[in-house]
C-alpha positions in Angstrom: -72.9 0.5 -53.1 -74.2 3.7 -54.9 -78.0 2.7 -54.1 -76.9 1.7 -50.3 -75.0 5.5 -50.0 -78.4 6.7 -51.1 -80.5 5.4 -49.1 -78.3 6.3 -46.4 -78.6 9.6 -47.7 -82.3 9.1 -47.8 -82.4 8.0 -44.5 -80.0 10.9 -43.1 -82.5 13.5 -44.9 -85.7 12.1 -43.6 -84.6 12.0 -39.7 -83.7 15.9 -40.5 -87.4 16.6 -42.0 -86.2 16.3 -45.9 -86.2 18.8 -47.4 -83.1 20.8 -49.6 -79.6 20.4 -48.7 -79.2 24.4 -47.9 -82.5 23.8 -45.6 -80.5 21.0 -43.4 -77.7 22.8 -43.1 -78.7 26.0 -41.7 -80.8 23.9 -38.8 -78.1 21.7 -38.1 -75.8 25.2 -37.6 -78.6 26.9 -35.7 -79.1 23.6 -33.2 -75.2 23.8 -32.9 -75.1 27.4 -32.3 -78.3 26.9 -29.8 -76.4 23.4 -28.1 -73.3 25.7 -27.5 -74.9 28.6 -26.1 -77.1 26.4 -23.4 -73.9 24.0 -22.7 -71.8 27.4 -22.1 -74.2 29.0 -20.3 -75.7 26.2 -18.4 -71.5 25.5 -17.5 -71.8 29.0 -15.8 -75.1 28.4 -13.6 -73.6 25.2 -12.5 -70.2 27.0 -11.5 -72.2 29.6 -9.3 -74.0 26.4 -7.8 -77.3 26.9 -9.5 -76.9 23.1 -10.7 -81.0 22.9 -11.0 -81.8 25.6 -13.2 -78.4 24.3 -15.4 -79.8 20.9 -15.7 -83.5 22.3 -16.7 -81.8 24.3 -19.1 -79.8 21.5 -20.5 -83.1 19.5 -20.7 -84.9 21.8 -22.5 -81.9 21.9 -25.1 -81.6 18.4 -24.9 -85.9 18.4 -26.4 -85.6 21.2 -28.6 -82.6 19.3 -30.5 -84.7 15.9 -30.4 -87.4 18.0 -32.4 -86.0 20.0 -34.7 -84.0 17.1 -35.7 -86.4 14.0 -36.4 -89.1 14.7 -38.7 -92.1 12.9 -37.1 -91.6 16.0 -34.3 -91.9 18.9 -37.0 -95.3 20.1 -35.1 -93.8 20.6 -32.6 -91.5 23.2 -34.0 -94.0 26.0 -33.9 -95.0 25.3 -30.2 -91.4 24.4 -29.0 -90.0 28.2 -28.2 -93.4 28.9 -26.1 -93.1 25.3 -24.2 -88.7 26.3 -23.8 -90.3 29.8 -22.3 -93.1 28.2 -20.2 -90.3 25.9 -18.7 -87.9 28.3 -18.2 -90.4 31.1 -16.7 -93.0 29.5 -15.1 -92.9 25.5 -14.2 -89.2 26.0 -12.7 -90.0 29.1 -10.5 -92.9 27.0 -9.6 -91.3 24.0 -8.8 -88.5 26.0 -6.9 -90.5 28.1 -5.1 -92.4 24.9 -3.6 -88.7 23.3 -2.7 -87.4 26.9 -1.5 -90.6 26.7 1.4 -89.1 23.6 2.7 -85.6 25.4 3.0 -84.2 27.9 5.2 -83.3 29.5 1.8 -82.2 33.4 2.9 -80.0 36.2 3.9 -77.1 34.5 6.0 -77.8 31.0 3.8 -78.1 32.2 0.6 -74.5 29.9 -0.8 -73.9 26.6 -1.4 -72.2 24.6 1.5 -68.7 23.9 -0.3 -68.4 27.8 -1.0 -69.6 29.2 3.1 -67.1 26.7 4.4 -64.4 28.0 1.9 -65.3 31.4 3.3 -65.2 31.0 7.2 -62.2 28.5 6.6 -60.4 32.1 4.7 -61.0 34.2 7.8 -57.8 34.2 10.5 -56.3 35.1 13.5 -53.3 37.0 15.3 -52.2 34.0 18.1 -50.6 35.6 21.4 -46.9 34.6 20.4 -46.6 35.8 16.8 -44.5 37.8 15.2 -45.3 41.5 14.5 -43.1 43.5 11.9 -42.8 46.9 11.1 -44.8 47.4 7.4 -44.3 50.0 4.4 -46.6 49.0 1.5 -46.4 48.5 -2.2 -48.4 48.6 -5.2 -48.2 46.9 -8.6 -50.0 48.2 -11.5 -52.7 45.5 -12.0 -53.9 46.9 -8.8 -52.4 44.3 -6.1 -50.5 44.9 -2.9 -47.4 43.9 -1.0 -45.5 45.0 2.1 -41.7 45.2 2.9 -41.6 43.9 6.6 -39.1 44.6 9.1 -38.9 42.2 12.3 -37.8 43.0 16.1 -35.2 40.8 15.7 -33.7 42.9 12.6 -35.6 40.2 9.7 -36.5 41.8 6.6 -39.1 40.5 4.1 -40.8 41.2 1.2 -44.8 39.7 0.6 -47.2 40.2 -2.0 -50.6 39.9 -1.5 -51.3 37.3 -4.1 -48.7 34.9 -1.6 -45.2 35.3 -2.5 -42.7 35.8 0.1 -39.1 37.1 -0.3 -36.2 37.6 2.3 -33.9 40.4 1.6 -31.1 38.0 1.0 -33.4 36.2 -1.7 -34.4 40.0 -3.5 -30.5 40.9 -2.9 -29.2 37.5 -5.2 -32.1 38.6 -7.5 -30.3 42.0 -8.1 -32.5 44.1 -6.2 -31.4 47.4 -5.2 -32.1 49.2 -1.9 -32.2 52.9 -0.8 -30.1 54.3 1.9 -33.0 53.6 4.5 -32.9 49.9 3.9 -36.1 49.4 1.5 -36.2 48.1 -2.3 -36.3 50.3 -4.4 -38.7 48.4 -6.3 -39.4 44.7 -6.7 -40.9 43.6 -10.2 -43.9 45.7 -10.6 -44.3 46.7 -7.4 -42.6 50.4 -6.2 -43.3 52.3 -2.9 -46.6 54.2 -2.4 -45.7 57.4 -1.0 -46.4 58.3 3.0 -48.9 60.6 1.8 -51.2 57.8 0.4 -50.5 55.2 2.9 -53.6 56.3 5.2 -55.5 56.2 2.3 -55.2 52.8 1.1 -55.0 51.1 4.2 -58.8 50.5 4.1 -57.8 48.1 1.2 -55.0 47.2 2.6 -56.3 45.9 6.3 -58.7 43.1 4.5 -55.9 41.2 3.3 -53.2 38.3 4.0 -49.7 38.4 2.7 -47.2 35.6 1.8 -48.3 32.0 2.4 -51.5 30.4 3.4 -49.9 29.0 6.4 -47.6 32.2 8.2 -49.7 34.9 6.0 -49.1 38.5 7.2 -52.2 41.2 8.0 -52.3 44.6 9.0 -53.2 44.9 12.8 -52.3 48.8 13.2 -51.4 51.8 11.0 -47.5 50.8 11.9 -47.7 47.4 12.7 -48.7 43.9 11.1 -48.9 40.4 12.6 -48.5 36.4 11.7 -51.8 35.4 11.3 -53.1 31.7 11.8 -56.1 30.3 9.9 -58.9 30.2 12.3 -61.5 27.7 11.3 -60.7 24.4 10.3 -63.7 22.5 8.1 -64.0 18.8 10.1 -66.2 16.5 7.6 -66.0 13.6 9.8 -68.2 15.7 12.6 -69.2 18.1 9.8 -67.9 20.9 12.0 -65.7 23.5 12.1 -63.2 24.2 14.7 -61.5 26.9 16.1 -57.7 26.6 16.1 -57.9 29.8 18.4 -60.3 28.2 21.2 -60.7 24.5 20.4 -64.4 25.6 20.1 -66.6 22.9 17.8 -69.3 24.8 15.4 -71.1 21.6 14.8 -74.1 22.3 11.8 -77.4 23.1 12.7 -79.7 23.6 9.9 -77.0 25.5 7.7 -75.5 26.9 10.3 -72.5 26.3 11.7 -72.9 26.9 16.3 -71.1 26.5 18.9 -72.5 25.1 22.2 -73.5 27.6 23.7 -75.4 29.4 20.7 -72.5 31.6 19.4 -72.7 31.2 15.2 -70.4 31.4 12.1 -71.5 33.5 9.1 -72.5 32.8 6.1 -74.9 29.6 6.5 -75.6 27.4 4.0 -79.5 26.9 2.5 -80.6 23.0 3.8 -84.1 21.8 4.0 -86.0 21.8 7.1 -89.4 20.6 6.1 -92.3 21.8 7.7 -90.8 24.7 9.7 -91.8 27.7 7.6 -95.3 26.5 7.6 -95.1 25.9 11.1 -94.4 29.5 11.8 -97.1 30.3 9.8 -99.4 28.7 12.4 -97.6 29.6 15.5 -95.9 33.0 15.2 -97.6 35.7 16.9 -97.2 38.0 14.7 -99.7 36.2 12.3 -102.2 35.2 14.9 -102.4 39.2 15.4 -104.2 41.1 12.7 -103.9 38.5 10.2 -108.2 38.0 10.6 -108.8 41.5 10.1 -106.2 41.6 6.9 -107.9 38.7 5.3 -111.4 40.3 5.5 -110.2 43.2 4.4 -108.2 41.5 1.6 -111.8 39.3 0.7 -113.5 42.9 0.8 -111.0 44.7 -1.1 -111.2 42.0 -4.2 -114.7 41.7 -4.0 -116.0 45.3 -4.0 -113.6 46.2 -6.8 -114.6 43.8 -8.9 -118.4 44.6 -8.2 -117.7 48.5 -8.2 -115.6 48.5 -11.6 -118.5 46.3 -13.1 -120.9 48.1 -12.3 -119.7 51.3 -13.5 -118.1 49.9 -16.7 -121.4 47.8 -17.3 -123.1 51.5 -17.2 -120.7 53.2 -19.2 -120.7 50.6 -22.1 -124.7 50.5 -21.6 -125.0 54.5 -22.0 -123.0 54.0 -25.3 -124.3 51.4 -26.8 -126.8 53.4 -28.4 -126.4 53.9 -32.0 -127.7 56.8 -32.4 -125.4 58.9 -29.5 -123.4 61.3 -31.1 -119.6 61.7 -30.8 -120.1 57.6 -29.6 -116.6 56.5 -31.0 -114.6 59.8 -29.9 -116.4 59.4 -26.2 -115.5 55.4 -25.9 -112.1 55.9 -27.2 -112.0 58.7 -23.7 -113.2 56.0 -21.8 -110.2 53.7 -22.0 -107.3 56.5 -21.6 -106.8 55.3 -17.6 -106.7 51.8 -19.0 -103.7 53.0 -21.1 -101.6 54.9 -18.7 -99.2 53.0 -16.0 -101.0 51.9 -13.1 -98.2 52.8 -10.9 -98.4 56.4 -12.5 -101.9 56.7 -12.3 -101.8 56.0 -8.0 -99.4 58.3 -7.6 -101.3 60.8 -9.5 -104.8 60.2 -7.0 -102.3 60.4 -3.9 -101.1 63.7 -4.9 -104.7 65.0 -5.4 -105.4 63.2 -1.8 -102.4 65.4 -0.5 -103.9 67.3 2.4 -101.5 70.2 1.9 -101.7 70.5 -1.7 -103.9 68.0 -3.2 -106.6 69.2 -5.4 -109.2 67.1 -3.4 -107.4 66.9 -0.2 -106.8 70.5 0.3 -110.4 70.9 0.0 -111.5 68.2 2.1 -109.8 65.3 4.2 -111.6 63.0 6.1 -108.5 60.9 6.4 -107.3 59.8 3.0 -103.9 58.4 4.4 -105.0 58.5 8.1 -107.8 57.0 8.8 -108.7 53.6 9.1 -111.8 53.7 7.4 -111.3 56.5 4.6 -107.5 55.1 4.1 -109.7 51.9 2.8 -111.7 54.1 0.5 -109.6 56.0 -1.0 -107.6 53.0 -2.5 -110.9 51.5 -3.6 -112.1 55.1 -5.6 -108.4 54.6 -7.0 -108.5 51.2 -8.0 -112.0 51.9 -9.8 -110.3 54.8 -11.5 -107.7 51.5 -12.9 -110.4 48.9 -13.7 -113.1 50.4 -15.3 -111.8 50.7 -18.6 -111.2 46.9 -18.3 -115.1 46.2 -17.2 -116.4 48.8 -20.4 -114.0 47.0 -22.9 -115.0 43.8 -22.1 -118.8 44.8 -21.4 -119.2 47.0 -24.6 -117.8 43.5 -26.4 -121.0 41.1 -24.6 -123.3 44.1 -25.5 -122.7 43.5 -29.1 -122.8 39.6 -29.0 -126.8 40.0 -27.7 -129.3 39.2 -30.5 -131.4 41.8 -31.3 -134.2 39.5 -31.8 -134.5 38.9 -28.0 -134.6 42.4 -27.1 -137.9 43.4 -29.6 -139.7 40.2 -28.7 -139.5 41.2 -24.7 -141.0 44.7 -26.2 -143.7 42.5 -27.9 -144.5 40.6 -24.6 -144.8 44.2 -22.5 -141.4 43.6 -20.8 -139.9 47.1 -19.4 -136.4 48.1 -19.6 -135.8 47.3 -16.5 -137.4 44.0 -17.2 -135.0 43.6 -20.3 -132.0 44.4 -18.7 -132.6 42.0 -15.6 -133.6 39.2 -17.7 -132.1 39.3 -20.7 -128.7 41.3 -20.4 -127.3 41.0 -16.9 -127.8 36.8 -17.5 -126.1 36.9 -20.7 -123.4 38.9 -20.1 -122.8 37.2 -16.8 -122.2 34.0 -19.0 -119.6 35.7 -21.4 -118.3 37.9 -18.6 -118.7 35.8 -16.1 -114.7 33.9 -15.9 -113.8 37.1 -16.2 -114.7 38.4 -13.2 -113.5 35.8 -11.4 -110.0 36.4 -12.9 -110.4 40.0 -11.7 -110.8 39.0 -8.3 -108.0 36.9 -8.0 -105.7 39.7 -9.5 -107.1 42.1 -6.4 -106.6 40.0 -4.0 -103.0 39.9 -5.2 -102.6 43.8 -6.0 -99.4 44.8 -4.0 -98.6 47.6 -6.4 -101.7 50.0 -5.2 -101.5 49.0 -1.9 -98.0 49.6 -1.4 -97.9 52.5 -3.9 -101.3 54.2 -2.4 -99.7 54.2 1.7 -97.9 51.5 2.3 -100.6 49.3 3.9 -101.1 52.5 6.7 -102.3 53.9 8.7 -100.6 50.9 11.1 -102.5 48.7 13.4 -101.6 50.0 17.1 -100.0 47.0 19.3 -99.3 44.2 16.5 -96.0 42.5 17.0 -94.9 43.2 13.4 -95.6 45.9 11.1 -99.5 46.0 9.5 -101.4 48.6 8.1 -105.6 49.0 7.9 -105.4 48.5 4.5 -102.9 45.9 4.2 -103.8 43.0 2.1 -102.5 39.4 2.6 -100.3 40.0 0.2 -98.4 43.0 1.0 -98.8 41.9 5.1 -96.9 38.7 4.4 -94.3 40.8 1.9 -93.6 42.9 5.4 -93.5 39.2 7.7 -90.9 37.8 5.4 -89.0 41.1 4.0 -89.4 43.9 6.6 -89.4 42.4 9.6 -85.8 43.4 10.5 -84.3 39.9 10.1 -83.5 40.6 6.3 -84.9 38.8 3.6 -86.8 35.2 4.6 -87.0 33.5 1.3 -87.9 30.2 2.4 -91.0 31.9 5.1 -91.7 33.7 1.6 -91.8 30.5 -0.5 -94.5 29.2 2.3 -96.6 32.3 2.4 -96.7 32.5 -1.2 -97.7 28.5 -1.6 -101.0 29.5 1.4 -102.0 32.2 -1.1 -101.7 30.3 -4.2 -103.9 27.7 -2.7 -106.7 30.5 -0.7 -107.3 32.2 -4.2 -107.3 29.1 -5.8 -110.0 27.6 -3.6 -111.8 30.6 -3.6 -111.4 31.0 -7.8 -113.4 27.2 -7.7 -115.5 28.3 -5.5 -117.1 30.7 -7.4 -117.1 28.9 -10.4 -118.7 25.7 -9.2 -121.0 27.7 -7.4 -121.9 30.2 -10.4 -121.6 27.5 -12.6 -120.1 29.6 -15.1 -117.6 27.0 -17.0 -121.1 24.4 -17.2 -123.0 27.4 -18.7 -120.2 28.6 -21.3 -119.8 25.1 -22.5 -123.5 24.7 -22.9 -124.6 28.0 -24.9 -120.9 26.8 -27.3 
């Protein structure tokens, strides 16, 4: 028995990793204290229907338990945190952005189903034959409300706003006491609010029902308050609502609950609707607009800072590569300070010096800097080379070193110029180091939102396009204004589309290039 409880033990020990008791312990508390903490907080994302990212979350617990626990998975435990983060921060919003383009996903169908019907099903209504009352109002210390009503016919009640209703006979046999005018005195918690206040609180008084669900009570004038009747009534046979007021049927259409003759219920609910957003994509005017001369300038943009920042880092970091320069370290060092300072900061920095009014360089002369078309366009590309040099000299200064020397004297031996040098020997080298590099600039520009909207906010606008666009919009920031400031509110799912056509354009252009440079085949070569 002794040797079977030990190799129990044994067995116990090596699942864990092995290892001393102390060891075991603390894992098996920190996978506990972890399992609790993604149950809990998965158990909230699933109450405020965000069920997918609550089951990813769960999953990934679910695999960093499996690992730290058997001991065949211990290399895992190093990587396991950055593969948690990776799921968490990257495949998910991913994976939801691709189902979010299929969806009608945003504002007016931003809530699950079960919760918009719960919230068109709480609105109500004041039917022709109800009874009105005269209303003083009440307030309770935790904030809530209720109002001492007095009928036509003489009825008197008393209604809270959380639903309880009282007649005066029932607060009477409960040994409430009255003034000489007729009203409690108080009732529980709840006292008078003086006449002074009532004007101010009947903002926060007018959204709400009292007594019960059924004959609840709202405030219809500054004197007068009305039997209301629940309006909407959720049909899951038809999956409809109807009105009890009209007999109207809101019958769902894509998420949103309309009538026949076009008339809808807010909120909506998010459902998916395939192809739609990508159909407006190829249909809508206001794509088929300026959306050619956006891309070119979007292509041009990328491409000329790229080649602009190279070529005046490549210079920079070619000036100071000489050894015997003095001051070489102090003047690299200078080199890089735009690299270090906020890029946001930096572009609001070169549009105050291209101020016309007051601008160092604008006051002095201003072809246009914000206004026109053309010198709008340069302007942000002076200002982006400003940003990405630094980058290019880093990165270039690094190749420089990585050159033999050897190659460099035995050109000079053969007669070869400097020129000659540079062309031949340099320029193809660093292009191989360099080379995935650049790429990986270009795909960041043609993504940049922040200088473009920081710089003038795509302008100076295109005259006569059927949705806001500026000369120097890029795709980017011209689809941000189709699904965002169009005036419709915010388009998630038209969004989740746009974003999908631009992943795949700079994608196809990124392989492109590098099956057409042939920069991967050449780096795996020279390794």
């Amino acid at each position: 028995m002794a040797a079977l409880s030990m190799g129990r033990k044994s067995g116990f020990g090596e699942m864990l990793g092995g290892g001393p008791l102390t060891s075991i312990v603390l894992r098996l508390v920190f996978i506990a204290a972890f399992d609790a903490f993604a149950i809990f907080t998965g158990w909230q994302l699933l109450r405020g229907a965000v069920a997918p990212l609550a089951i990813v979350l769960w999953l990934v617990a679910l695999a960093i338990t499996v690992v730290f626990l058997r001991r065949d998975a211990m290399p895992l435990r190093w990587i396991m945190p950055g593969l948690a983060f990776m799921v968490m921060m990257h495949i998910y919003p991913v994976l939801f952005t691709i189902y979010t383009a299929f969806t009608n996903y945003g504002d007016g169908h931003l809530i699950e189903k079960t919760t918009a019907i719960r919230q068109i099903e709480s609105q109500v209504y004041l039917p022709a034959d109800a009874k009105t009352y005269t209303w003083l109002p009440y307030e309770a210390p935790d904030g809530s409300y209720a109002l001492w009503l007095t009928g036509e016919d003489g009825s008197q009640y008393f209604e809270t706003s959380t639903g309880e209703a009282y007649t005066r006979q029932e607060l009477e046999e409960q040994g409430v006491t009255f003034d000489s005018e007729g009203k409690p005195v108080a009732v529980g918690d709840y006292t008078p609010i003086p006449a002074n206040r009532r004007f101010a609180v009947l903002p926060a008084l007018q959204p709400l029902t009292f007594g019960n669900v059924e004959l609840g009570v709202k405030i219809t004038s500054p004197t007068r308050a009305g039997q209301v009747r629940q309006k909407y009534v959720y049909d899951p046979q038809q999956d409809a609502m109807i009105d009890q007021e009209t007999g109207v049927v809101y019958a769902n259409v894509q998420g949103t609950f309309t009538s026949p003759d076009g008339q809808t219920l807010i909120p909506g609910f998010p459902v998916i609707i395939g192809a739609d957003n990508f159909q407006r994509l190829l249909t809508s005017p206001a794509l088929r607009g300026p959306l050619v001369t956006i891309f070119t300038w979007t292509v041009v943009f990328a491409g000329m800072t790229v080649l602009t920042t190279f070529v005046l880092g490549l210079l920079l970091a070619l000036a100071l590569n000489d050894p015997n320069l003095p001051l070489r370290r102090t003047i690299r060092v200078l080199m890089i300070v735009p690299y270090a300072l906020p890029a946001f900061i930096s572009v609001l920095i070169w549009r105050g010096m291209f101020n016309p009014v007051i601008g160092v360089i604008g006051s002095q002369w201003d072809p246009g800097w914000f206004s026109s078309p053309i010198f709008a366009k340069v302007g942000i590309l002076i200002v982006n080379l400003w940003l990405g040099y630094p980058y290019m000299f880093l990165i270039t200064t690094g190749a420089l070193q990585s050159i033999p020397a050897d190659l460099y004297e035995a050109a000079k031996v053969d007669g070869a110029s400097g020129f000659q040098q540079f062309w031949r020997i340099t320029l193809p080298l660093l292009l191989v180091a360099v080379g995935p590099l650049l790429v990986g600039s270009f795909a960041f520009n043609f993504n940049n939102f922040t200088i473009i909207q920081l710089y003038n906010n795509g302008g100076p606008p295109i005259p006569g396009t059927p949705t806001p666009a500026g000369y120097t919009d890029i795709l980017i920031s011209y689809t941000y204004k189709l699904a965002f400031g169009g005036g419709r509110g915010a388009d998630l799912g038209l969004a989740a589309a746009i974003s999908i056509v631009i992943f795949v354009i700079v994608g196809a252009i990124t392989i492109a290039n590098f099956r057409y440079t042939g920069m991967l085949e050449e780096v795996s070569e020279s390794v």
